[in-house]
C-alpha positions in Angstrom: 82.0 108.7 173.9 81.0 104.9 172.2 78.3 107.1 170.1 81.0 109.6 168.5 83.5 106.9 168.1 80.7 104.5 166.3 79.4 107.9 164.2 83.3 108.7 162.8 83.4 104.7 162.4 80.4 105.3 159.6 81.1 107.9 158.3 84.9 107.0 157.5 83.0 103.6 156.3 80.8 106.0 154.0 83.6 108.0 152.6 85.6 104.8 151.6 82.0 103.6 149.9 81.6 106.9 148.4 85.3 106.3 146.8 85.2 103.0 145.4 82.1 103.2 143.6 83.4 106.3 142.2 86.1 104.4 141.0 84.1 101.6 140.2 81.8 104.3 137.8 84.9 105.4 136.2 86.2 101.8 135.2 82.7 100.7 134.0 82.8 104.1 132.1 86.1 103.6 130.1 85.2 100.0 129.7 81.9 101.0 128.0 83.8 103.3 125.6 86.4 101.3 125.2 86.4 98.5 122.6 86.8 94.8 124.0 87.4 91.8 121.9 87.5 87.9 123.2 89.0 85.5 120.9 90.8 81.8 120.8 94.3 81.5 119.9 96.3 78.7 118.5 100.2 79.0 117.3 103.0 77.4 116.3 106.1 77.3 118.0 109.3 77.1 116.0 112.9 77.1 118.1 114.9 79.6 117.5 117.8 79.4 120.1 120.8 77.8 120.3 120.7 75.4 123.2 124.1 74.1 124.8 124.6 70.6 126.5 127.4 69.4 128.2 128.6 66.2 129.4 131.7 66.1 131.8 132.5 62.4 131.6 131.2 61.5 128.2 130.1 63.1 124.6 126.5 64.7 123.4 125.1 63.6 119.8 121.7 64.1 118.1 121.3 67.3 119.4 117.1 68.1 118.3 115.7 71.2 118.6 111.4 70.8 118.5 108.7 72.9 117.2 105.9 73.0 119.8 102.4 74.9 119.7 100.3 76.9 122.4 97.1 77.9 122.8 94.3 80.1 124.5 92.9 83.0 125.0 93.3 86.9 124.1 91.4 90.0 125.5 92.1 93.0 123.4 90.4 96.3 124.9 90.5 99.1 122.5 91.1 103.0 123.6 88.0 105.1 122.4 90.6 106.8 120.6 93.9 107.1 119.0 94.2 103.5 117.8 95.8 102.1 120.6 95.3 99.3 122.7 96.1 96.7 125.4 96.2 93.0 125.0 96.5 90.7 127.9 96.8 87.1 126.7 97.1 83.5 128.2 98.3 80.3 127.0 99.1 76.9 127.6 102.8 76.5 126.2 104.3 73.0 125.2 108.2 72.7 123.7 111.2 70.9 123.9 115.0 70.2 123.0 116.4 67.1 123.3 119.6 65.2 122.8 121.1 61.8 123.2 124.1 61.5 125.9 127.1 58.8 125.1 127.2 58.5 129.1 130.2 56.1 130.5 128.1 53.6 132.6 125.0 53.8 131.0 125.7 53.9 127.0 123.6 56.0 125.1 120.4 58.1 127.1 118.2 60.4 125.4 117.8 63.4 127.2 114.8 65.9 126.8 114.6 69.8 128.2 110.9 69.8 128.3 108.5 72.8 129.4 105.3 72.8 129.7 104.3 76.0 131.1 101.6 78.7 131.6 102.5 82.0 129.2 100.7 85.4 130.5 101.4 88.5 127.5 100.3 91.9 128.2 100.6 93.4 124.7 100.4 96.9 124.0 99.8 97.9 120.3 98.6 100.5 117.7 95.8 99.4 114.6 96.0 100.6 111.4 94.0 100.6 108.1 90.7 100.8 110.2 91.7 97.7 112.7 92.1 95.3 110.0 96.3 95.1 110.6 98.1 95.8 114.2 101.3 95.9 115.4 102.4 95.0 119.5 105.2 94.3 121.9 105.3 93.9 125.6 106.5 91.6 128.4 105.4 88.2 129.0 105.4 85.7 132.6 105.8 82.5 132.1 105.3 80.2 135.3 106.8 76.2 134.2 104.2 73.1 135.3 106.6 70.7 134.2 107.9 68.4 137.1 111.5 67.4 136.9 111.6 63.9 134.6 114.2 60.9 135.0 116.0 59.5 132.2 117.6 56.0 132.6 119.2 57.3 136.3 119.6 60.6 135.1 117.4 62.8 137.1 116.3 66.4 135.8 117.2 69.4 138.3 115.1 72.5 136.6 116.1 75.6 138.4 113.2 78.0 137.6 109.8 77.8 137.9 109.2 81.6 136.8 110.2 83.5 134.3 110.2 86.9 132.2 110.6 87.3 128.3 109.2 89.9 125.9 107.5 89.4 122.4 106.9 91.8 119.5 104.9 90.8 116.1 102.2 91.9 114.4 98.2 90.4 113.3 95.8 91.1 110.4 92.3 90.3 111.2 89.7 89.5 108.2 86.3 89.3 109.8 86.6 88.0 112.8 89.5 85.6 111.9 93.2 86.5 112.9 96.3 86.0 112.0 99.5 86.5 113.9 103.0 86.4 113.5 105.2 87.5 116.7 109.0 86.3 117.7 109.5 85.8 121.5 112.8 86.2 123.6 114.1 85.6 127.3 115.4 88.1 129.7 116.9 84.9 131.3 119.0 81.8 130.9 116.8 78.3 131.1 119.7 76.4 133.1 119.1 72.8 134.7 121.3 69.8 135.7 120.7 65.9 134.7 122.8 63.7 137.7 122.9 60.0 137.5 121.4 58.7 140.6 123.8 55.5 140.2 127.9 57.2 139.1 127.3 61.1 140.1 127.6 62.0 136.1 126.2 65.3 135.2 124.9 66.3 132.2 124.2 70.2 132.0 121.8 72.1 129.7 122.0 75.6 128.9 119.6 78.0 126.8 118.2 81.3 126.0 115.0 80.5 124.3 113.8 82.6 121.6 111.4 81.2 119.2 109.3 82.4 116.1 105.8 82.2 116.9 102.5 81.8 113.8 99.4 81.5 114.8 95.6 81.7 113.9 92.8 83.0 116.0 88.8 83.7 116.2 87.4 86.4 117.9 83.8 86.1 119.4 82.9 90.0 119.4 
């Protein structure tokens, strides 16, 4: 009875082998027809959004919204046919807005809404005129590194740590140097609270970002 239960053991084991390295042909077959291209990124970042801060006890001035820049990496695999293709993308993302608060028991605080995050794109476009122009949209995860900051006594409450957007743009590509344009939006509201540690007084920031991103990039193959 041990031997027939060890023999079915195998031979379930040898089916399941059997099936991944099937799948495992089939992947490394559409990977060698398919077109893959590896290539640095760098962009500018300019705000597009119209942040919102609110003071209950005192007045906001000097409302400032930044440009910021990103940059990394992009993996764009071809399809053997048709034009099309996917591009997954990541990126180290730096931006901010800031303001200065006329607070009642501390005077005048400058304020900054800061993130510093980790941007993951999964593009999915068409190429024309032989690959040398391309056009792309798809979602985009963002996952914020930035650590809540203290200004004066005001201390920074940041309520998300992940969120969802989409971008759309297009690139032209000249050898193996690119160009990009693309604008960027949020599914969700960037919300977080600034509370002074010494009176209680809260200070609230509200956004949707949406920004216009340009960029430059060099593909290795």
């Amino acid at each position: 009875m041990k031997f027939k239960i060890h023999e079915h053991n195998n031979k379930t084991k040898r089916k399941m082998s059997k099936k991944l390295i099937s799948t495992l042909a089939v992947f490394l077959g559409i990977m060698a027809y398919s077109q893959v291209t590896v290539g640095l990124r760098a962009n500018a970042l300019f705000n597009t959004s119209s942040a919102s801060w609110d003071n209950f006890k005192g007045t906001i001035n000097g409302e400032k919204e930044n440009t910021g820049f990103n940059a990394g990496l992009a993996f764009k695999i071809g399809s053997p046919v048709g034009g099309w293709f996917v591009m997954p993308e990541i990126y180290y993302t730096s931006i901010k807005n800031e303001a200065t608060a006329a607070t009642v028991t501390e005077g005048n605080v400058n304020i900054e809404a800061k993130s510093n995050r980790i941007d993951v794109p999964v593009m999915i476009g068409h190429n024309f005129l032989l690959g040398k122009l391309a056009a792309f949209a798809g979602p985009v995860a963002s996952y914020n590194l930035t650590t809540d900051n203290t200004f004066a006594n005001f201390k920074e409450n940041a309520t998300k740590e992940f969120t969802v957007g989409y971008q759309f743009g297009a690139q032209a590509t000249l050898s193996k140097f690119v160009i990009n344009a693309r604008f960027e939006g949020a599914f969700s509201k960037d919300t977080r609270k600034f509370i002074s540690n010494v009176s209680g007084e809260e200070i609230r920031y509200d956004n949707r970002p949406s920004m216009f991103i340009l960029g430059i990039g060099y593909n290795f193959k």
